[in-house]
Residue frames relative to the residue before (quaternion, step in Angstrom):
aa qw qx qy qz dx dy dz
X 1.0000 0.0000 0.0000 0.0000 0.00 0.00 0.00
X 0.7220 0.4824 -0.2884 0.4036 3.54 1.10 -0.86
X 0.6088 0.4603 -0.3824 0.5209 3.43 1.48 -0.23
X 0.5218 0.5140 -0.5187 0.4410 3.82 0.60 -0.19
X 0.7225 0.4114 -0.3226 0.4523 3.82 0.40 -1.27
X 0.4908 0.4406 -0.5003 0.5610 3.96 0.59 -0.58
X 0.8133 0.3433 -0.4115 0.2267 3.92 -0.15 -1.16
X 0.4295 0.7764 -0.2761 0.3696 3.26 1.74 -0.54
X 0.6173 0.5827 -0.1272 0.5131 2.96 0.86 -1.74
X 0.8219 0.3449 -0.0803 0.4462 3.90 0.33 -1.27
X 0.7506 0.3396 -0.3687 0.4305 3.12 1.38 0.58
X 0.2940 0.5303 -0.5576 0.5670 3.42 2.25 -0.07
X 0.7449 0.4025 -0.3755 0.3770 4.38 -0.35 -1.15
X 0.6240 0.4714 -0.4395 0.4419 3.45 0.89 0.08
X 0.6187 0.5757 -0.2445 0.4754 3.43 0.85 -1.05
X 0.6691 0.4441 -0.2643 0.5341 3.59 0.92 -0.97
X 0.6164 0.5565 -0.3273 0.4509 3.78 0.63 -0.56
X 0.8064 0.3275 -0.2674 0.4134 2.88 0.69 -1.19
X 0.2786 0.7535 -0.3768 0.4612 3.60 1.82 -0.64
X 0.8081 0.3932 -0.1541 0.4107 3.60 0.07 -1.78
X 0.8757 0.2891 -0.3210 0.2158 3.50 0.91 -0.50
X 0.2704 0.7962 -0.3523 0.4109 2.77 2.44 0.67
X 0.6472 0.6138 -0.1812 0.4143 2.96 1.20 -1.47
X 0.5062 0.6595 -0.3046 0.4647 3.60 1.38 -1.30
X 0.8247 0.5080 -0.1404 0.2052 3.02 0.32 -1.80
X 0.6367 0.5339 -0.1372 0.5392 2.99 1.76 -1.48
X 0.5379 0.5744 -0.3709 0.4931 3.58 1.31 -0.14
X 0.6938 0.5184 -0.2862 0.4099 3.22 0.70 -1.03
X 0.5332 0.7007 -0.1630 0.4451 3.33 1.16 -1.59
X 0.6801 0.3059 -0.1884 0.6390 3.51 0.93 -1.10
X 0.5054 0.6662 -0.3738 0.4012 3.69 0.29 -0.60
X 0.8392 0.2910 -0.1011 0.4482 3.52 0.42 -1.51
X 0.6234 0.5793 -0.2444 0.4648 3.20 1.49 -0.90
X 0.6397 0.3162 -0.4602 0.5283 3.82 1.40 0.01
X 0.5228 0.6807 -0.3561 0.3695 3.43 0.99 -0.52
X 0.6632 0.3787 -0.2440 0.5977 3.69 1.25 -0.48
X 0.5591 0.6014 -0.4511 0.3496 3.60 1.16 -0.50
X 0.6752 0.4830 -0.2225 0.5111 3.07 0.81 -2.10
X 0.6382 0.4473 -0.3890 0.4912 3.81 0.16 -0.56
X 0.6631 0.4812 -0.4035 0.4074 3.90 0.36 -0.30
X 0.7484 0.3573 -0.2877 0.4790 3.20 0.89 -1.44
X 0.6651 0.5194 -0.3395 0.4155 3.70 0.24 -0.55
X 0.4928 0.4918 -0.4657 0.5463 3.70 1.30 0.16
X 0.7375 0.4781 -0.2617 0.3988 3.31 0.71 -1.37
X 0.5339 0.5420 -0.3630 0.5380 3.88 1.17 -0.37
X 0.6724 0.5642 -0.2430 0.4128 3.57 0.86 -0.89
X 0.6635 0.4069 -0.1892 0.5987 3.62 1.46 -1.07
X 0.6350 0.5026 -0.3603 0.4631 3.43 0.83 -0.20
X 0.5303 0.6311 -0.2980 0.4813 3.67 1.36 -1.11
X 0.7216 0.4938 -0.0535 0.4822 3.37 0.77 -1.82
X 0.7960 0.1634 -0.3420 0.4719 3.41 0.59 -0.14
X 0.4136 0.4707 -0.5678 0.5338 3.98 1.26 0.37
X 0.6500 0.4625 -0.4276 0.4251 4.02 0.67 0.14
X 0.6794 0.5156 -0.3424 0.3941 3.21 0.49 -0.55
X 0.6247 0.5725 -0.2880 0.4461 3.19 1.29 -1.03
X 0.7310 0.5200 -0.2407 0.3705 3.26 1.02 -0.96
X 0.4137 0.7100 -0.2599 0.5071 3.17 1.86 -0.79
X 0.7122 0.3551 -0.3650 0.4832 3.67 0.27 -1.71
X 0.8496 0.4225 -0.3051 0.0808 3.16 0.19 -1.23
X 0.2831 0.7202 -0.4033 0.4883 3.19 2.10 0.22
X 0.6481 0.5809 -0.3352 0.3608 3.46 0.21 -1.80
X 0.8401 0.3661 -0.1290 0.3790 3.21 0.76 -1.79
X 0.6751 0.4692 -0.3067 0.4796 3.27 1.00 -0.32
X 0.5183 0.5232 -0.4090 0.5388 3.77 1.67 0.02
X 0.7066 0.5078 -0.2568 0.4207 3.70 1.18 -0.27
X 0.3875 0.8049 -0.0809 0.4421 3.13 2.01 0.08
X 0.7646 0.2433 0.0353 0.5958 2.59 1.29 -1.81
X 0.3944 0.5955 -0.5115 0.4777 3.93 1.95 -0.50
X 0.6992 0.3971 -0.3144 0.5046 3.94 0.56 -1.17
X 0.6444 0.5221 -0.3760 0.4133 3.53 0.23 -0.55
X 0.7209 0.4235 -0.2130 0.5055 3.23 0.54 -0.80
X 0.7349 0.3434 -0.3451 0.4721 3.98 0.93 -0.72
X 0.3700 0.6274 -0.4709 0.4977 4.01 1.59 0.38
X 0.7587 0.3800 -0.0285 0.5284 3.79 0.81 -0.99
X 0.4591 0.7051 -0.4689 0.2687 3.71 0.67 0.85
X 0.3962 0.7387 -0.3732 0.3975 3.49 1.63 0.30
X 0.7922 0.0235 -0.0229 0.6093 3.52 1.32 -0.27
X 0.4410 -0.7114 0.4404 0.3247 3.42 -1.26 0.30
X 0.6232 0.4019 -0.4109 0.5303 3.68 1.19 0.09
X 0.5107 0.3853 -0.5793 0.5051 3.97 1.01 0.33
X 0.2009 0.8560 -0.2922 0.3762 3.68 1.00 -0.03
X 0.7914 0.0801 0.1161 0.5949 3.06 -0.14 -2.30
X 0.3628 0.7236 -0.4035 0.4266 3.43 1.07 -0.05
X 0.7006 0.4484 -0.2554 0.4928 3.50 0.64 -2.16
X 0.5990 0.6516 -0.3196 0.3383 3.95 1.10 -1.58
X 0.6627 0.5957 -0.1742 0.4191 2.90 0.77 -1.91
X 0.7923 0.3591 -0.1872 0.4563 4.03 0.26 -1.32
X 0.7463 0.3140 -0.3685 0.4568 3.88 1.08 -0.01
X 0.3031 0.8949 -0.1859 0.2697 3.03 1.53 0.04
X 0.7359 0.3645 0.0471 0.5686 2.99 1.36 -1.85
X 0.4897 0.7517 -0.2120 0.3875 3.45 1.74 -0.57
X 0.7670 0.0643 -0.0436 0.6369 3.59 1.23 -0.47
X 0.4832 -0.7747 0.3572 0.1970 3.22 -1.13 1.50
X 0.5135 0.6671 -0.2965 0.4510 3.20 1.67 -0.92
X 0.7422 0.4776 -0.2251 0.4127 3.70 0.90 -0.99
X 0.2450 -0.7305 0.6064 0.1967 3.78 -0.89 1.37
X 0.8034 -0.2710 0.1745 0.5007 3.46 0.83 -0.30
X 0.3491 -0.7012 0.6009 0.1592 3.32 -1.91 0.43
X 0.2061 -0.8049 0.5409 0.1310 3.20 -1.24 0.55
X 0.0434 0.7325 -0.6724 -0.0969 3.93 -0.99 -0.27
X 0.0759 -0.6950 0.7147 -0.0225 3.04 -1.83 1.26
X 0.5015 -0.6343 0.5879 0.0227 3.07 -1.13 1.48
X 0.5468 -0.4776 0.5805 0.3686 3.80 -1.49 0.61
X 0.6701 -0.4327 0.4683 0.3800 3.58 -1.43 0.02
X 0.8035 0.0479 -0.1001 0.5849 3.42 -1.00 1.01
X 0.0349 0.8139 -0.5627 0.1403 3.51 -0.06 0.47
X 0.5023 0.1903 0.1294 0.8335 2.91 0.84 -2.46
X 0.3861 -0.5047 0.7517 0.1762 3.33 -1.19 1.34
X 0.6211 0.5596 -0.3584 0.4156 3.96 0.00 -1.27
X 0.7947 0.3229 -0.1979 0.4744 3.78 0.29 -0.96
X 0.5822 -0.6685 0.3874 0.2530 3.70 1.21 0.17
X 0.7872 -0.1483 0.2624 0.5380 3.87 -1.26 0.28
X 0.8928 0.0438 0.1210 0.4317 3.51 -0.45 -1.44
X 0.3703 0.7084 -0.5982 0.0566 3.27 -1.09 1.38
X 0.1894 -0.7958 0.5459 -0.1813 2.60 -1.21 1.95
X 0.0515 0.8583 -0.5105 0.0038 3.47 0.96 1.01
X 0.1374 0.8423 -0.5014 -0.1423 3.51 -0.89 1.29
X 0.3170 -0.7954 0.5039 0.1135 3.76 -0.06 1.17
X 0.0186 0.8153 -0.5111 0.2715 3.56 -0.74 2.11
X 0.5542 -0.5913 0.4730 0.3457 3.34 -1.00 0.17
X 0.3847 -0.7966 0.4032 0.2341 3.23 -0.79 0.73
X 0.6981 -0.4283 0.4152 0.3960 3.59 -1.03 0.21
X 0.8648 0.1018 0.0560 0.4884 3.29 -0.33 1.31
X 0.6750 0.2125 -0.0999 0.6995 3.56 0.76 0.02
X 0.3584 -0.6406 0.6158 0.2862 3.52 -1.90 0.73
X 0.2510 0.7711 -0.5411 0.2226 3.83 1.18 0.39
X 0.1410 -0.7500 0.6020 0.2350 3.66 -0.79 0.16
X 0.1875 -0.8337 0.5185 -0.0302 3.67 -1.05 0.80
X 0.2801 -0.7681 0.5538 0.1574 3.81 -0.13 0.61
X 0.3619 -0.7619 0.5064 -0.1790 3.13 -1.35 1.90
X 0.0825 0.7225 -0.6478 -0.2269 3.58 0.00 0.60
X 0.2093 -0.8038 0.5518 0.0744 3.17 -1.42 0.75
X 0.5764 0.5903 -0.3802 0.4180 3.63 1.38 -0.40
X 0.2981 0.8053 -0.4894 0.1522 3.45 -0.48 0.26
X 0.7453 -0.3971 0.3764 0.3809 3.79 -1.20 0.86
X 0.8747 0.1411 -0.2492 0.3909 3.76 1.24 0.13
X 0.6474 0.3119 -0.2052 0.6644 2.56 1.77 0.66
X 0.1065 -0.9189 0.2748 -0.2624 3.20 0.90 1.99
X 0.0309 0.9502 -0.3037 0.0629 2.77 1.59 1.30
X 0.4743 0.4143 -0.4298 0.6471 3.92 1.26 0.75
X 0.7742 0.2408 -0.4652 0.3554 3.41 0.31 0.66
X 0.2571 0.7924 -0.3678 0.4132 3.59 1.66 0.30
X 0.3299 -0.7161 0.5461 0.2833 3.15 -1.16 0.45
């Protein structure tokens, strides 16, 4: 009788051992398997991030090349100028504004520095025109 309970005994501690390192295992198993999950999807959020940037990127590039032509169609005056700024301006949501600067004295009329940049104001989707060149802000000596 005392060897049946001893064998009893040594197969519940077997059963439980082995119980414990099933358990182990399946922890682990699950462990790594979210660890690759979260690491999949958060790449894939990352490539998705990265390419709604790029896109946004080209279409900047291209829509900043838009206005380089837009802006050399319109060089007969400085208010066809802010005019050219002003009309590509509003044209992309991504864009707060555009600027152009001009060699010294261009527009003799507009003085030393003109740098007309044309933006969205503060608070408001109005756009407004900025001189920005100026004796402290000497954008022909800039890199």
């Amino acid at each position: 009788m005392k060897k049946t309970t001893k064998t009893k005994g040594f197969i519940m501690l077997t059963v439980a051992a082995v119980m414990l390192v099933m358990l182990t295992l399946c922890f682990l198993a699950c462990r790594y398997t979210m660890k690759a999950e979260t690491h999949v999807r958060y790449v894939g959020i990352m490539d998705v991030a990265s390419e709604k940037i790029a896109k946004t990127i080209s279409g900047m590039e291209m829509n900043a090349m838009n206005v380089f032509d837009e802006v050399e169609k319109h060089l007969e005056s400085p208010d066809a100028v802010i005019a050219a700024l002003h009309s590509k301006t509003s044209l992309n949501p991504d864009v707060n504004g555009y600027f152009a600067a001009f060699e010294p004295n261009y527009f003799p009329e507009k003085g030393r520095w003109f740098e007309p940049y044309v933006h969205k104001a503060e608070n408001s989707n109005q756009f407004v025109m900025s001189q920005v060149g100026s004796a402290r802000h000497d954008y022909t000596k800039s890199d």
